[in-house]
C-alpha positions in Angstrom: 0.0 0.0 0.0 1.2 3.4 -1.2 2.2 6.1 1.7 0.5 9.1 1.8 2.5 12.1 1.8 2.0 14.7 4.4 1.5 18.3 2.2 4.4 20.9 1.9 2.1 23.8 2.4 -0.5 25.0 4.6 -3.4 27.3 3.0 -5.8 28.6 5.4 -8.4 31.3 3.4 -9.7 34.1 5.4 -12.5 36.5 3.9 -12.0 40.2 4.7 -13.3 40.5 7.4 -11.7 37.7 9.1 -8.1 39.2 8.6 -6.6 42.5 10.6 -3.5 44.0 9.0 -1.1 46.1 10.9 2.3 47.2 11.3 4.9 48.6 13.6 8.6 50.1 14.2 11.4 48.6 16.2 12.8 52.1 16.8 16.5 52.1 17.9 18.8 55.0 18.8 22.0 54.9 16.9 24.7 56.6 19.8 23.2 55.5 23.1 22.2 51.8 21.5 18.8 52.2 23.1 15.5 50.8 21.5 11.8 52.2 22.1 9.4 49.8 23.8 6.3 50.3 25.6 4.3 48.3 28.3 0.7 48.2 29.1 -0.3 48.9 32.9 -2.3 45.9 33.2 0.5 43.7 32.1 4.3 43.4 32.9 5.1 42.4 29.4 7.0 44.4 26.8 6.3 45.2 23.0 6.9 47.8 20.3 4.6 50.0 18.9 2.5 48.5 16.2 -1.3 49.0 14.9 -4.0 49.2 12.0 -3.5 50.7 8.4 -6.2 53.2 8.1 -7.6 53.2 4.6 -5.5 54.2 1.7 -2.6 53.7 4.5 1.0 52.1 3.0 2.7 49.9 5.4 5.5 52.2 5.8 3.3 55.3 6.7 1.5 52.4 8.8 4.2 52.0 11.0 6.0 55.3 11.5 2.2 56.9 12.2 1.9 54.2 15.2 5.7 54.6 16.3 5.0 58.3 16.8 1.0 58.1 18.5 2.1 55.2 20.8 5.9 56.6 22.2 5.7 59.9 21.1 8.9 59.3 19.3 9.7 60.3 15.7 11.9 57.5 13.9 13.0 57.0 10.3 12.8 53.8 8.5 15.9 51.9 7.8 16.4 50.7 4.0 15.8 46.9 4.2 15.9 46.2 0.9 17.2 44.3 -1.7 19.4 46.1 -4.1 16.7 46.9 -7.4 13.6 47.6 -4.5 13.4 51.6 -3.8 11.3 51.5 -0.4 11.9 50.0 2.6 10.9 46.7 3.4 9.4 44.9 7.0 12.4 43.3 8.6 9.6 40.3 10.2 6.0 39.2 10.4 4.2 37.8 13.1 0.8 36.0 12.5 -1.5 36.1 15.8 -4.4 34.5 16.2 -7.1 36.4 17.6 -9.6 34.2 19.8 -13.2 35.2 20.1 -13.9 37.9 22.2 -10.4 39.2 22.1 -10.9 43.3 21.3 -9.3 43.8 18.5 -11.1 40.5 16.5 -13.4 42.0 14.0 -16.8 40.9 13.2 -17.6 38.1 11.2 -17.5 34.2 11.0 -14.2 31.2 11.5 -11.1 32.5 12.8 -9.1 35.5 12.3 -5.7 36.5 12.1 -3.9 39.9 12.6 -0.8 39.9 10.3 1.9 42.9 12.0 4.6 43.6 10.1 7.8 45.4 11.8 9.9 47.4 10.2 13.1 48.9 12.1 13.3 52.7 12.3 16.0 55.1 14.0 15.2 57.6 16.1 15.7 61.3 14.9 17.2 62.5 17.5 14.2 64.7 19.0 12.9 65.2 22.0 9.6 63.1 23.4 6.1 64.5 22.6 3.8 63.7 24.9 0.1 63.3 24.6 0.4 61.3 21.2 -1.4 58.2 22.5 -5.1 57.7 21.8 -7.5 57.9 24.3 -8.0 54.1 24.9 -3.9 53.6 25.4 -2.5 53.5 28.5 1.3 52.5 27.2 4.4 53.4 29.6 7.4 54.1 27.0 10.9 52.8 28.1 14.2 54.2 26.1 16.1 51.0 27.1 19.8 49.8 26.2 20.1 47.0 23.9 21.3 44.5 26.5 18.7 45.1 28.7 15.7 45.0 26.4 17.8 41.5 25.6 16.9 40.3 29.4 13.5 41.8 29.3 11.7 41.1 26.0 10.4 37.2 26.1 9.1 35.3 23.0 7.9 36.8 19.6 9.1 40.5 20.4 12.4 39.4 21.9 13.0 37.4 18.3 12.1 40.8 16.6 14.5 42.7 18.7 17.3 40.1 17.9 16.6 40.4 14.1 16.6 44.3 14.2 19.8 44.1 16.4 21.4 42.2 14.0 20.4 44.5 10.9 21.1 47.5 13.3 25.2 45.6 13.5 25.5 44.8 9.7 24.8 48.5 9.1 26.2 50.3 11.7 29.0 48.3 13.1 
């Protein structure tokens, strides 16, 4: 009898409203080797800025427009790119699943996803403006130093910080 092979892909369809796209900045300061992470007060955990294109949104203006309303923090993309590409590109992607009754599932039937894409931005260099969060975010920003983000940050966001550390070297270093 003839053994059947497992498949090499797995496809999983999602109809529109079943999907959330959203991206975010890893923003690092060049001189002090710092990066930008924020924390929510219900939770001890740490995570960079990320959120929902608006409509019409790019990734890119995505990302840096989140940066900015969730640390108060201006940043500039780096150019991740392969040589012949003109823009920027996201350094990662996490997939999350969202459960039902989590608040950020939208409407609609079967699961959902929210796809984030990080890019990794530097810092400008300007000072912090405050009041940039929305109304419903209650996110304490932390400037920390690259090791000690490493001891920190646990799990999907730690990954990302290694990966935009290691760009952050190649370019800089």
């Amino acid at each position: 009898m003839a053994r059947q092979q497992k498949p090499r892909h797995s496809h999983r369809v999602f109809s529109a409203p079943n999907f959330v796209t959203s991206a975010g900045t890893i923003i690092l300061q060049r001189e002090e080797r710092r990066v930008v992470v924020l924390s929510d007060l219900k939770a001890s955990r740490l995570f960079f800025p990320k959120g929902r294109m608006e409509s019409g949104e790019s990734l890119e203006a995505t990302a840096l427009r989140e940066a900015f309303e969730e640390t108060g923090y201006r940043a500039s993309l780096i150019p991740i790119r392969p040589r012949h590409e003109t823009h920027p590109r996201p350094l990662l992607m996490h997939v999350r699943s969202l459960q039902p009754g989590h608040p950020q599932r939208p409407l609609g039937q079967g699961p959902t996803e929210k796809v984030i894409y990080y890019f990794v931005g530097l810092w400008d260099g300007a000072d912090r403006v405050l009041g940039t969060q929305l109304s419903y975010e209650h996110y304490l920003v932390h400037c920390l130093d690259f090791e000690e983000a490493r001891r920190k940050m646990r799990g999907p966001e730690r990954e990302s910080l290694e990966a935009a550390l290691h760009v952050f070297e190649q370019l800089y270093e």
